[in-house]
C-alpha positions in Angstrom: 81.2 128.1 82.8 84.3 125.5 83.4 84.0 122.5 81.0 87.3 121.1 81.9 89.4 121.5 85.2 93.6 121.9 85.8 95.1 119.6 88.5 98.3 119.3 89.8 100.7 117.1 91.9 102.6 116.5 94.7 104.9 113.4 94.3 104.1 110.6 91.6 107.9 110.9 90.0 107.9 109.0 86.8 107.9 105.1 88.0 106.2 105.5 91.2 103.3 103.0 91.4 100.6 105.1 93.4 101.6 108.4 91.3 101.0 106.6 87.9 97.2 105.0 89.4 96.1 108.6 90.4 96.7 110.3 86.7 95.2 107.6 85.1 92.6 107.9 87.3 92.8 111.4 86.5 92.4 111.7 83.2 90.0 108.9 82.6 87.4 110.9 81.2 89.2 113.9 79.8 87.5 116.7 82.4 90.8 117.1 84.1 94.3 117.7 83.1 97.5 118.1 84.7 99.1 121.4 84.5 101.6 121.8 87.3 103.2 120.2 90.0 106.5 119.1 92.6 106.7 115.4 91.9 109.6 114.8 93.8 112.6 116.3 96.3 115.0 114.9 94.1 115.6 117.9 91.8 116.7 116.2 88.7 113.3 113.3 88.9 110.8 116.4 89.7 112.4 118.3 86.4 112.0 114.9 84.5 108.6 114.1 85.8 107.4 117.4 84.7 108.8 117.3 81.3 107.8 114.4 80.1 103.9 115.4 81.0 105.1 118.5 79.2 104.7 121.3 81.7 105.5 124.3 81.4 108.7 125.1 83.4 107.4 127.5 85.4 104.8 125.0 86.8 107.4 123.0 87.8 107.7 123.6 91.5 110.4 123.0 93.9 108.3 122.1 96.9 104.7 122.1 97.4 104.1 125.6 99.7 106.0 127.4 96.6 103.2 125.7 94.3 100.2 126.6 96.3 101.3 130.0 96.9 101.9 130.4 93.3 98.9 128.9 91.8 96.7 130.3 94.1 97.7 133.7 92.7 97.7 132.6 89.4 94.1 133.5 87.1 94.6 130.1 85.5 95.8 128.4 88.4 94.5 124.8 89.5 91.3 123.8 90.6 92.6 121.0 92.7 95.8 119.0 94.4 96.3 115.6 94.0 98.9 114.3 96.9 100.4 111.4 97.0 102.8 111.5 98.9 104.3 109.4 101.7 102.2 109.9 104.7 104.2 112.7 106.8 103.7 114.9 104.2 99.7 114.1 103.6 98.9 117.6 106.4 100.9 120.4 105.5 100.3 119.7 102.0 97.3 119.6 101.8 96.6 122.8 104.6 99.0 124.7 101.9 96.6 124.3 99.0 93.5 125.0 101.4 95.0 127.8 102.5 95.4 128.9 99.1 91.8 128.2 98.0 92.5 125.2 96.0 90.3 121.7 95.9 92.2 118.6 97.4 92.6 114.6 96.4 94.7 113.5 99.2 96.1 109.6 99.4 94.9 107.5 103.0 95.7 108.0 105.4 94.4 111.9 105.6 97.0 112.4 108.0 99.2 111.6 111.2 96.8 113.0 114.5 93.4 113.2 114.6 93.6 117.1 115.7 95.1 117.5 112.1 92.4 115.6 110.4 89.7 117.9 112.1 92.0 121.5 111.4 92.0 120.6 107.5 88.0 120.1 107.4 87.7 123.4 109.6 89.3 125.0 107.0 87.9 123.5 104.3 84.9 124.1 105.4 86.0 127.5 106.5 86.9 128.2 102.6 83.8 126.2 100.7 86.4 123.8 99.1 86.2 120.0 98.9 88.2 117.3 99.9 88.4 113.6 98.8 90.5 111.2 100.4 91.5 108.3 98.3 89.5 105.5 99.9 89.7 103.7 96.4 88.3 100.3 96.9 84.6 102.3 97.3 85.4 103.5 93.5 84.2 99.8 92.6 80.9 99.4 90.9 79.8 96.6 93.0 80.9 98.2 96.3 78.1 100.9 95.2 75.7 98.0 94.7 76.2 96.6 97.7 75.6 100.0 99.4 72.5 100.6 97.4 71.4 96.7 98.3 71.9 97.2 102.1 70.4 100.8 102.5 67.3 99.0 100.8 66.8 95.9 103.6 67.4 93.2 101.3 69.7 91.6 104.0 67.5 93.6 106.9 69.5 94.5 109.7 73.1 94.3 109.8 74.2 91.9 112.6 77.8 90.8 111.8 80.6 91.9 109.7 83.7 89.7 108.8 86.3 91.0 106.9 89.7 90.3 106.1 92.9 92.4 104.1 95.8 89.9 103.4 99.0 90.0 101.7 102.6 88.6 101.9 104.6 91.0 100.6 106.3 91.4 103.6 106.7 87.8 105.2 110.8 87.9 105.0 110.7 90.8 107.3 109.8 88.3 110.6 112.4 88.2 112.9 114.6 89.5 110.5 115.7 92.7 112.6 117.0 96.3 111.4 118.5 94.8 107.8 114.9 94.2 106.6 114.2 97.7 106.3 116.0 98.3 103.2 113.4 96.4 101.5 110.4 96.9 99.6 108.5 100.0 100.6 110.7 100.4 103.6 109.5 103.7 104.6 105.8 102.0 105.6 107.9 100.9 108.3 109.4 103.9 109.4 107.7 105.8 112.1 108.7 109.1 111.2 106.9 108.7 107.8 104.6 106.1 107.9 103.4 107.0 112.0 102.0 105.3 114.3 100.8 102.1 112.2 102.0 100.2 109.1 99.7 97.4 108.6 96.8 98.9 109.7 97.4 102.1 108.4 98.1 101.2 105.4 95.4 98.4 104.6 93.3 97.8 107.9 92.4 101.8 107.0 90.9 100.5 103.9 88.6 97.2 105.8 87.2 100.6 107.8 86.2 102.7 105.1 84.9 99.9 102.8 82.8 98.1 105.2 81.1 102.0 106.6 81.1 102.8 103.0 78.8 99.8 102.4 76.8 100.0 105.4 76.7 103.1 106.7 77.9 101.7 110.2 79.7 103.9 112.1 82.4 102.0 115.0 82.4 102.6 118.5 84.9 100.7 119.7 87.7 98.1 118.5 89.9 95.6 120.2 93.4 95.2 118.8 96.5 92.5 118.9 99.0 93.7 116.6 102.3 91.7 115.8 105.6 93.4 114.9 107.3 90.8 114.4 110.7 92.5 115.4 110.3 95.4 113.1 109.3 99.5 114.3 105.2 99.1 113.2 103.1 96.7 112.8 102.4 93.9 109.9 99.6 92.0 111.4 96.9 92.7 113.1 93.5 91.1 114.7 90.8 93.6 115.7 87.3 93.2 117.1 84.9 95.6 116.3 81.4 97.2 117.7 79.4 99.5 115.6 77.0 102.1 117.2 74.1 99.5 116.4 75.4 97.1 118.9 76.4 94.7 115.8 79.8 93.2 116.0 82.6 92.2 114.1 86.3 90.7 113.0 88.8 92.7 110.7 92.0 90.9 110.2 94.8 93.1 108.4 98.6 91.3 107.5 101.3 91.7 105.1 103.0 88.5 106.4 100.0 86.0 105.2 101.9 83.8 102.2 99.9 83.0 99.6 97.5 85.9 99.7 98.2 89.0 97.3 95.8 91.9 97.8 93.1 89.9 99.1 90.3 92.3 100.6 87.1 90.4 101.3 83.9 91.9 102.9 81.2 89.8 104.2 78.3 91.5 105.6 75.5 89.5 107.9 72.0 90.8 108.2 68.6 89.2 109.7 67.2 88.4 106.4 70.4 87.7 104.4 74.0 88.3 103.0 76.8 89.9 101.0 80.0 89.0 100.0 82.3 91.5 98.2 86.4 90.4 96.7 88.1 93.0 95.5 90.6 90.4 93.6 87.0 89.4 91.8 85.6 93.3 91.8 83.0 92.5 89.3 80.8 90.0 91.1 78.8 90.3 94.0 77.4 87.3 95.9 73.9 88.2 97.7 72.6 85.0 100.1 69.1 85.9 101.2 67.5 83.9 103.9 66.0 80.1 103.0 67.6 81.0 99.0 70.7 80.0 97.2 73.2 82.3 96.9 72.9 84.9 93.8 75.7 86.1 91.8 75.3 89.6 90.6 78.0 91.0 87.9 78.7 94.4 86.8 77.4 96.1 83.4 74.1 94.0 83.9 70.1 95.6 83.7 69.7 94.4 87.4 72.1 96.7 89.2 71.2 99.8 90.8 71.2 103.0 89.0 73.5 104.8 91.4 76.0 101.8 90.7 75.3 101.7 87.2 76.6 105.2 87.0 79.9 104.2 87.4 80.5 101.0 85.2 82.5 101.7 81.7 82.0 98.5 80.1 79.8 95.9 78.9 79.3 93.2 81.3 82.1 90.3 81.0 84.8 92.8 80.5 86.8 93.7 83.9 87.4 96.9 85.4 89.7 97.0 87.7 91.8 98.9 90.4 92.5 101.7 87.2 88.6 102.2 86.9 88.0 102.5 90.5 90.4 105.5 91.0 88.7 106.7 87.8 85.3 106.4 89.5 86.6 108.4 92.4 88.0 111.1 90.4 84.7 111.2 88.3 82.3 111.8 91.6 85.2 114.3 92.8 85.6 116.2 89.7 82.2 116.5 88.9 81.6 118.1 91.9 84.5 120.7 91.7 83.2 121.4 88.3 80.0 122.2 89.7 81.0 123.9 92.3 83.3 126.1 90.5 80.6 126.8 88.5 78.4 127.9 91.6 75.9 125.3 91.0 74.2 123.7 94.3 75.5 120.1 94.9 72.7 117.6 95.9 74.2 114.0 97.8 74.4 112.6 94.3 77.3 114.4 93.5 79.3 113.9 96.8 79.5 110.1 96.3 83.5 110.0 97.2 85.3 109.7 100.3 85.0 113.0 102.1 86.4 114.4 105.1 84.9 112.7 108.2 85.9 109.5 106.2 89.1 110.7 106.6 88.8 111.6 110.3 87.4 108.3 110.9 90.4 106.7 108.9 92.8 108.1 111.7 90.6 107.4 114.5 90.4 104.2 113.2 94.3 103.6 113.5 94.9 105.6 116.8 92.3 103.1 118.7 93.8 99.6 117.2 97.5 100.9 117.9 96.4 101.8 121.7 94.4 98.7 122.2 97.6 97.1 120.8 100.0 98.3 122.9 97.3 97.6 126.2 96.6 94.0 125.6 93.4 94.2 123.0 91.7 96.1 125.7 88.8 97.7 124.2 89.2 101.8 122.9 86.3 103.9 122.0 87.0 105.3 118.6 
């Protein structure tokens, strides 16, 4: 019986922000630890990157398909990939370690086409291995809690949806033509390996799978206006919504919003009440019932769930933040490749992570906004 599992990487070089989250996340809670990986193309950063997390140099892989290949022969190989990667690279990475019988964490967006997205569960499937993709925000305590309040009709039924993802890293890029693209995360903007979207790729991917995450919704059909602003992709973007209930809804994704940092807000409408989630403030929740002041729930306390509950690390009053909800993410993950390695059944309690069809929906997500975009916000099934 496994106690522990190995994990390794593609991308992450030492100083890359998203790399560093993910093994933190990883090793949170000591069940997983890195043992290989390709963390970069540059040859001299990948050797360094490996080193310093003291691998051992054969585990130290030129390119991802050498590393599958070869730990999926090896008898102490690893149980799962962690990608993160920029986005071209999201598919074929992560069909190499399926192929070879390995577990996948794989950054948002899953991948570039939806066809892609639907080959790697078919395989997946196909093999008996599982797949998270790294939805994070749903890691939060009190994004569980607002799950667990809404599946049991405190606010009744869900009748609205607002929701908003704004930041202003990028406001110097309006207007300001090709030169702009040498700055800051300049290859969100490039087409060839970002795709289709940047803005809502990137963040508007994360108002989708946060709001279905809480309520279980599932879209229909969206209605897009997306500003370039002068640049390849996107960096704004104003989308109506209509879930399979008939409820609808306003998401509202930008990089050029000064003032506003990583400012993902959820507000959720029912018949008998409402819920307000910011993931700036991740450990209070703000219920509204009908005819009541508003109540202020806050993590670590006797009153939340027990599904929640099972994620929070500290006593209430001390914050968790983004670094806990990766952790919580790779704890639901992990636990379940654990089990699963250990041919114990899984029951839905153990696959509380973003699977799959949350990827698939991710990427049907963006395809729909970009072509209702590009056609005048005219409405697109998703």
């Amino acid at each position: 019986m496994k106690k522990k599992l190995l994990y390794g990487q593609v991308g992450g070089s030492l100083g890359a922000f998203i790399g560093g989250v993910h093994r933190v996340g990883a090793s949170f809670d000591g069940y997983a630890r890195l043992a290989a990986g390709c963390f970069s193309r540059d040859p001299e950063a990948n050797r360094e990157t490996g080193e310093f997390y003291e691998l051992a140099p054969d585990r130290i892989y030129p390119d991802f398909r050498t590393m599958a290949e070869a730990e999926g022969r090896r008898e102490d190989g690893i149980d799962f990939a962690v990608i993160t990667t920029p986005n071209n690279a999201h598919y074929e990475a992560a069909r190499a370690f399926l192929e070879n019988g390995i577990h996948v964490l794989c950054e948002k967006p899953l991948c570039f086409e939806v066809k892609e997205a639907e080959e790697l569960k078919r395989i997946a499937c196909e093999k008996g291995l599982l797949f998270c993709v790294n939805y994070s925000y749903s890691g939060n305590v009190l994004a569980k809690e607002a799950r667990s309040l809404i599946r049991s009709g405190v606010i009744g039924e869900i009748i609205n949806v607002n929701a908003e993802y704004l930041q202003e890293y990028l406001v110097d890029d309006v207007g300001a033509g090709d030169e702009a693209m040498v700055k800051l995360s300049s290859w969100r903007k490039d087409p060839a390996v970002a795709g289709i979207s940047n803005c809502v790729g990137d963040i508007g991917s994360h108002i989708e799978h946060t709001v279905a995450y809480m309520t279980g919704l599932k879209l229909k059909r969206v209605a897009a206006l997306t500003d370039t602003f002068g640049q390849p992709l996107d960096l704004n973007a104003n989308i109506l919504v209509e879930f399979e209930n008939g409820a609808h809804g306003v998401y509202s994704c930008s990089q050029v919003c000064v003032g506003h940092m990583n400012g993902l807000t959820v507000r959720i409408f029912g018949t008998l009440g409402a819920i307000e989630w910011v993931q700036e403030n991740p450990n209070v929740l703000y219920v509204t019932l009908k005819g009541q002041p508003t109540q202020i729930y806050n993590r670590g306390m006797g009153y939340i769930s027990p599904e929640a509950a099972a994620f929070s690390r500290l006593p209430s009053g001390h914050p968790e933040g983004l670094f806990v909800a990766f952790a919580n993410i790779y704890k639901a993950f992990v636990s379940a490749v654990l089990k699963t390695e250990n041919g114990e059944p899984l029951g839905p309690e153990d696959l509380d992570f973003p699977d799959l069809d949350a990827g698939i929906a991710g990427v049907r997500f963006i395809h729909a906004c970009v072509e209702s975009g590009k056609n005048d916000a005219k409405w697109v099934n998703v």
